[in-house]
N, C-alpha and C positions, 0 to 999 in steps of 0.2 A: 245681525239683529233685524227682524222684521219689523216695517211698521206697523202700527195698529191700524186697524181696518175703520174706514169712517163709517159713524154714524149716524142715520138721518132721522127725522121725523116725518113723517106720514099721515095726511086724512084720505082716506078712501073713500070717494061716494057713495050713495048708496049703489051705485048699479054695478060699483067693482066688483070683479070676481073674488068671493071669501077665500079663495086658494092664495088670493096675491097676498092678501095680508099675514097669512101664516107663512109663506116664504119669505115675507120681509122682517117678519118674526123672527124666525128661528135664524136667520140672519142677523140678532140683534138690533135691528130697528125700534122706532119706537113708532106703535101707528094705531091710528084711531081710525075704525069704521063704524060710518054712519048706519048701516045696516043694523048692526047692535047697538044703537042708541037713540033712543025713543024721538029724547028732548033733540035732537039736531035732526033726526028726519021727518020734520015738518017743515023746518026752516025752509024757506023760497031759496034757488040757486046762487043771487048775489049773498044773503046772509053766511052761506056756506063758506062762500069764496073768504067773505071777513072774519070768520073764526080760524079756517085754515090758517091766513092772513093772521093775525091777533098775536097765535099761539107759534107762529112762526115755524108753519109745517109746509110741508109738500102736496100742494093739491093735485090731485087724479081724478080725473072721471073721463067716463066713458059719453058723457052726454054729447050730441052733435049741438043741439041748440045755445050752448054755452059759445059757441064760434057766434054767437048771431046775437047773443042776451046784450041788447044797448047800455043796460046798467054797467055792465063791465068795459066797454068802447068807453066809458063815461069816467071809471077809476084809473083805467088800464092804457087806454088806448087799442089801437088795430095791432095785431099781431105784425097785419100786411104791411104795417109803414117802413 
């Protein structure tokens, strides 16, 4: 008997590549891009991080600046420690 394959949930930034999201698709995932929705690609980067957060999904993004957003040093802590 195989086991069942896990499932995760998924937010995509907007700058993710729209391919990743349909491979985590068709993989069964469950994943929300920001790209296709209006109301969260406005939101500022920490907002984003709190919805990912909230809705208890797996943040991705491509952004560099999110290594350096103080807001998150502030929730999160240094990666580096």
């Amino acid at each position: 008997m195989n086991p069942r394959p896990l499932k995760f949930k998924f937010y995509l930034d907007e700058n993710f590549p729209a391919g990743a999201g349909k491979f985590l698709r068709d993989n069964g995932h469950n994943v929300v891009e920001v790209i296709n929705r209006p109301e969260l690609r406005k939101l500022p980067d920490l907002a984003q991080l709190k919805v990912a957060n909230r809705d208890k999904r797996i943040f991705l993004a491509l952004d560099k600046d999110f290594q350096t957003n103080e807001g998150l040093y502030y929730l999160y802590g240094s990666l580096d420690d």
